[in-house]
N, C-alpha and C positions, 0 to 999 in steps of 0.2 A: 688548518681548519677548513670546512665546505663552505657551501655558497650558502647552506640551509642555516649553518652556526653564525655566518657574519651579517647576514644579508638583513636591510631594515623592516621594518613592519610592512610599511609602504612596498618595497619591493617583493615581499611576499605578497603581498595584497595584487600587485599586480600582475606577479606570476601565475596567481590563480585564477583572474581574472580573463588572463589569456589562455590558459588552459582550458578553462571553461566554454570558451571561445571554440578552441579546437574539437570539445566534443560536442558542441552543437547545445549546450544545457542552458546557454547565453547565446540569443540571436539577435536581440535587440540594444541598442547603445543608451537605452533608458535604464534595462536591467545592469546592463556593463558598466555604466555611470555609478549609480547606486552601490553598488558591490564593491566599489573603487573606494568612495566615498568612509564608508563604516568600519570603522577598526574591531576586525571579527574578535583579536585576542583580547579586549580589551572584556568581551560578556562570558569570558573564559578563562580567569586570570589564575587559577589551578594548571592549568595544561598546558603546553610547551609550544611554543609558537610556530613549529613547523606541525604539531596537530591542527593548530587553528586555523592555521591558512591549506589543511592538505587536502585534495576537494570531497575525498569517501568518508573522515572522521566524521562524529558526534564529537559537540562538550556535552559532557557533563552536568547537571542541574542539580537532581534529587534522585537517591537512591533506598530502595525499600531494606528494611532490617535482613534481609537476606543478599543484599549489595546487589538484586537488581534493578535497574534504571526504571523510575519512575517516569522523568522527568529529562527530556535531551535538548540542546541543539542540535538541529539534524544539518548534515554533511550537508557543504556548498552546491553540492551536483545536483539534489535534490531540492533545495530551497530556488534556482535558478531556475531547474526544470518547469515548478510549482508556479513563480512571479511571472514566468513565461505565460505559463495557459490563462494565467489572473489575468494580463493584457492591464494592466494599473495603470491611469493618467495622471495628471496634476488635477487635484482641486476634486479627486475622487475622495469621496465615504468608505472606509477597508475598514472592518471588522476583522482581528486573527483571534482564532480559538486556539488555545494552548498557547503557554506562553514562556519565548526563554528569553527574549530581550532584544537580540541580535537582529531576527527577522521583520519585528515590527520596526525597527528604525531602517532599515533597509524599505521597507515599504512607505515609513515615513521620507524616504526620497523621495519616494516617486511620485509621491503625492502633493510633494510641493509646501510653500507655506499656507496654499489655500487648501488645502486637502485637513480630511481628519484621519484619522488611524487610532481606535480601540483595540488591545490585549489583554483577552478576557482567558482565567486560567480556573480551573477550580481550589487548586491547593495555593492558599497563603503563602505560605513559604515562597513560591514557585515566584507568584506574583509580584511580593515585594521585593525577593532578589531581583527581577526583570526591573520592578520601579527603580532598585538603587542603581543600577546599570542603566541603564536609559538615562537617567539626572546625570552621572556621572561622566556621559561620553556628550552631553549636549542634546540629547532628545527627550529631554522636557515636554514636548507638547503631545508627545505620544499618553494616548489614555490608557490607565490600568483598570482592569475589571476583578474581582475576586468573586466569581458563582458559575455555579453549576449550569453549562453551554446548554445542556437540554429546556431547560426555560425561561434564563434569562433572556431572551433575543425579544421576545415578545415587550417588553418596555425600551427597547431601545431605538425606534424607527427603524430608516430604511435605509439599504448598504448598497453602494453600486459593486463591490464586492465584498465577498466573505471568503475567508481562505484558513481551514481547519491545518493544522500540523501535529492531529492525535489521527490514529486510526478509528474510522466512523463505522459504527455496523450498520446503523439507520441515519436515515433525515426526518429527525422534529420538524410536524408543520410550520414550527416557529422561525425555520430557520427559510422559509420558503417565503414564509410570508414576510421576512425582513429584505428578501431580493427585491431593488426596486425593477421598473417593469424592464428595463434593460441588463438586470444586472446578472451575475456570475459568481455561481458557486464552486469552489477548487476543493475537492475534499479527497483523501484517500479514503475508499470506498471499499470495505471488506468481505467477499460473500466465502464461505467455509474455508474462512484463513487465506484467501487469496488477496490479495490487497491492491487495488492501481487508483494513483490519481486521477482524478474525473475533473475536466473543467464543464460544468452543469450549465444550462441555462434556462429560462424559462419554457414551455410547452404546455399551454393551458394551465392546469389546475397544478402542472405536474414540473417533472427537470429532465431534458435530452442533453446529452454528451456534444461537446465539441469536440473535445481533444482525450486522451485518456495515456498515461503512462506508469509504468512498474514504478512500485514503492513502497515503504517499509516504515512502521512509525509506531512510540509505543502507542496502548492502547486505551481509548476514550474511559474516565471514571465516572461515577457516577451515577445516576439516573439511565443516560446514555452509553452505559458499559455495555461488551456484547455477550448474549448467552454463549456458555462453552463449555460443553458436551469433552472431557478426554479421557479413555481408558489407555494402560496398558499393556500389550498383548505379549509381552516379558519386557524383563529388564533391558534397556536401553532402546525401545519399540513403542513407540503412543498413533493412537488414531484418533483424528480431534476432529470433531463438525461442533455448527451451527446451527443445525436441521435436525429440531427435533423427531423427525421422518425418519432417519436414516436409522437403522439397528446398529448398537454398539454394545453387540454381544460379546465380552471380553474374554471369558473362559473358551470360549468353540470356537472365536478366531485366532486366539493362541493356539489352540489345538491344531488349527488349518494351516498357520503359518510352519509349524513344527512338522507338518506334514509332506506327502509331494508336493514338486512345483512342477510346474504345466510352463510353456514356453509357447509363446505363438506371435509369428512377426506379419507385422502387416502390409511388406512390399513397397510400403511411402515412404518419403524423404520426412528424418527428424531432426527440424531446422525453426528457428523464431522459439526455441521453449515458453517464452512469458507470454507469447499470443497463443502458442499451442493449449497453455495450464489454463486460461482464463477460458477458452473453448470448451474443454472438457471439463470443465468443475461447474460450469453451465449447462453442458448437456446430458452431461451422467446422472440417471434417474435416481441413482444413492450415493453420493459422493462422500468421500471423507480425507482427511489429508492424513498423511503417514508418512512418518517418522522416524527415524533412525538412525544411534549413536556410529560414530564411526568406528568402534570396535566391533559392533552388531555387523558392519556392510564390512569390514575385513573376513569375518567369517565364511565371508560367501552366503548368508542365510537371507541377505536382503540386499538386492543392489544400491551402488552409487546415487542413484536420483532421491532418496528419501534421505540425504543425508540434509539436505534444506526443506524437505518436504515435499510430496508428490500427492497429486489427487490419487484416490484408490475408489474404487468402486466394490461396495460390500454388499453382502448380506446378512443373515443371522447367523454363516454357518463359513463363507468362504472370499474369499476377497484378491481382486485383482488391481495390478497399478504396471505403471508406464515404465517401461526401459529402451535403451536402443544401443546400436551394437554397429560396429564398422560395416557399410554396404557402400562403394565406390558406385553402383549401378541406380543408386535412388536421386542423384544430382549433385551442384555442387558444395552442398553440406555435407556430404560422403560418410553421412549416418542414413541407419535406416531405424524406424521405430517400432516397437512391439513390446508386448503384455508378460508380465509374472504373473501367474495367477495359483493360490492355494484351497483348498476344501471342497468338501463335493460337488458344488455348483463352478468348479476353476472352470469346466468347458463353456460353458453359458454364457460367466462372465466377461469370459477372456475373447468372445466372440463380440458382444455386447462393446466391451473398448475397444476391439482393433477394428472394428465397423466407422467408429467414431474418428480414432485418427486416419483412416482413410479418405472418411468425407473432409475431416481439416485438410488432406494435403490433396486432396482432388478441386477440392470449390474456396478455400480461404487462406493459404497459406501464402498471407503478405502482412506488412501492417499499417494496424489502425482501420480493420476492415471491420470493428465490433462496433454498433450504434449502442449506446445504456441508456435508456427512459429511468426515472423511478415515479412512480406512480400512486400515490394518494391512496389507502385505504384496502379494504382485503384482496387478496390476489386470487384470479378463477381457481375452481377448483373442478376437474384434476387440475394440479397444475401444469401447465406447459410447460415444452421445452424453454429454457433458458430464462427463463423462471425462478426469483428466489424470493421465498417470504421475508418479509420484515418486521418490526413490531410496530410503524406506522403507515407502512405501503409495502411494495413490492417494485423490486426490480425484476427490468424484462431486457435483455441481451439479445442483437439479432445480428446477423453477419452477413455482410453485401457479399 
C-alpha cells in the first residue's frame, strides 16, 4: 500500500501543510496553524482523503441539473493564498461570502474565541450543509447567513475583513460601506473573464489593491451575477465578454476565422502569462476572450493559448489573439510572443496587439507591478486606457 492509502488524516493534513509551505501559498504560522488545525475531509465526506488534503482539488458542494458545480470547496492553494492577503488577527470581525464550511472555520482560527466569523451564502442548501459541518467538527460559533451578498451587507455593521470565495464582477456600495475604516476587502475580481484575487483597502470614497493574485472561482448568483455576452464562431470556438462595447458579430467572425491567417511576432520575450493577460485585457480597446476545444487547436485552425482562454482583440469583421512560439534570442523564457490575426482588418489588429505586448515586455514585464482602484460610480467617458465599467463603479488598472 502507499503512503497516500495508509497515512492518518493528521499526517495528510500536515503534508499539505508543508507543501503549502514550499509554494509560498502559506507564509505565515497563523495561516499554517489554522490549516493544521481543521480537518479538511471532514466538510468533504463524499471524496477520498487524498483529494481533500491534495492542494489543486475542489470538494464538492452543489451541482447544477447539467452536473456543473454550483457550489465548491476551493483547493487549499488558493484558500491560503486568499487568508494570506486577509492578514486575519484574533478578536477580528470576518464576514465570508459564499459559503462551504471548511473556510469559514479555518478563519474561525484565526480569529480566536474573541473574534466573530459570519458565512453568508445565497443558496439554502449550500448554507445549511456548511451549518451541519461546522456543528459537527466543533465550530459552533461560526455564523450562518442565508441571502443574497449583493444586499444583505448593509444590516450587518462593520467587518475588519470581508473575504468573497464566488467570483465578483462588481462591488456593491454595501460592501464598502461594511469595511470598517481600516479594513480589507479580498475578493476575486473579474473583468472580461479574467479573474485575480484583489486584497482591496480603503481609498477615499473608493478600494486600491495591496496585493493581487491569479484565481478561479465559480461565479457570483444573484442580484450580483455578472452580465455575459458568448457567441460561437463554430462548433468548439466561443468569444465571451463582459463589455457591452465590444461587437460580437458571430456570422463575419466565423467567417474570418475560416479565412486566412496573418502571423506577426513582436520581437519580446513571452514570459509571466497571468501578468501578461491581465495587461492586455485592460488595455485592448475591444477585448474579448476566446476559446477553444482541444480538437478545434489540433487542427491547426486555432492555437494552444485559447485552449483556457486568451484575450482577443475584435471587431465586427476580424479578430486577433496572442501566441508565442520558441525564440532562444528574447531572454530567459526562450519564448518569444506574437499575434494570430483573421478578417479584413487582421493587419490593423495585429499591429494594434503586438504594439501592446511590446510595451508589456519593454516597461512591465515583472510581477505585481498592476496598482487596481475601483471607483464609485460612472466611469469617464471615452473611456481610458485600463478602464472597465461596472454596474456600480469602475475599475481603473495602471502599471508602475
Amino acid at each position: 500500500m502507499t503512503h497516500l492509502e495508509t497515512a492518518t488524516p493528521e499526517a495528510l493534513r500536515a503534508d499539505m501543510v508543508r507543501a503549502l509551505h514550499e509554494q509560498d501559498a502559506i507564509v505565515s504560522e497563523a495561516v499554517a496553524a489554522a490549516f493544521t488545525a481543521v480537518p479538511r475531509h471532514r466538510f468533504g465526506p463524499d471524496t477520498t482523503m487524498e483529494q481533500a488534503y491534495d492542494l489543486h482539488s475542489v470538494l464538492p458542494v452543489k451541482k447544477d441539473a447539467n452536473g456543473l458545480p454550483l457550489s465548491v470547496i476551493s483547493a487549499p492553494h488558493l484558500q491560503a493564498v486568499m487568508l494570506e492577503q486577509a492578514g486575519i488577527e484574533p478578536g477580528m470581525r470576518v464576514l465570508e461570502i459564499g459559503s462551504g464550511g471548511y473556510n469559514a472555520a479555518v478563519i474561525q482560527e484565526l480569529v480566536g474565541a474573541d473574534g466573530e466569523v459570519i458565512t453568508l451564502d445565497i443558496d439554502r442548501d449550500v448554507i445549511d450543509r456548511a451549518r451541519q459541518y461546522l456543528d459537527d467538527t466543533g465550530y459552533d460559533q461560526v455564523k450562518t447567513m442565508a441571502a443574497d451578498a449583493e444586499t444583505a451587507l448593509a444590516d450587518l455593521g462593520t467587518f475588519d475583513r470581508i473575504v468573497a470565495t464566488v467570483t465578483t464582477w462588481d462591488i456593491p456600495p454595501s460592501w464598502i460601506g461594511a469595511l470598517g475604516e481600516k479594513g480589507r476587502l479580498v475578493t476575486p475580481l473579474t473583468v472580461c473573464g479574467t479573474t485575480r484575487s484583489v486584497a482591496f483597502e480603503r481609498d477615499g470614497d473608493g478600494l486600491v489593491s495591496r496585493s493581487y493574485r491569479l484565481a478561479s472561482f465559480v461565479p457570483m448568483q444573484g442580484e450580483g451575477a455578472a452580465p455575459d455576452r458568448k457567441v460561437m464562431l463554430r462548433e468548439g470556438v466561443a468569444l465571451q465578454t463582459d463589455n457591452e462595447q465590444v461587437p460580437l458579430n458571430a456570422k463575419a467572425l466565423g467567417r474570418a476565422l475560416a479565412g486566412d491567417r496573418l502571423e506577426k511576432w513582436s520581437g519580446a520575450a513571452y514570459d509571466l502569462p497571468d501578468e501578461l493577460d491581465w495587461f492586455m485585457t485592460l488595455n485592448l480597446p475591444s477585448p474579448a476572450r476566446l476559446h477553444a476545444s482541444q480538437d478545434v487547436i489540433d487542427s491547426g485552425l486555432v492555437e494552444p493559448s485559447a485552449k483556457l482562454g486568451v484575450v482577443a482583440l475584435v471587431s465586427e469583421d476580424s479578430i486577433a489573439y496572442r501566441t508565442r512560439r520558441p525564440n532562444p534570442d528574447t531572454g530567459t523564457a526562450g519564448y518569444e510572443s506574437g499575434v494570430i490575426a483573421h478578417g479584413p482588418q487582421a493587419e490593423a489588429l495585429a499591429e494594434q496587439y503586438t504594439e501592446l505586448l511590446r510595451r508589456w515586455a519593454k516597461d512591465h514585464q515583472r510581477r505585481g507591478a498592476a496598482t487596481i482602484r475601483y471607483l464609485p460610480g460612472a466611469a469617464p467617458s471615452p473611456l481610458p486606457p485600463g478602464t472597465a465599467r461596472k454596474r456600480h463603479g469602475h475599475v481603473t488598472v495602471t502599471w508602475a
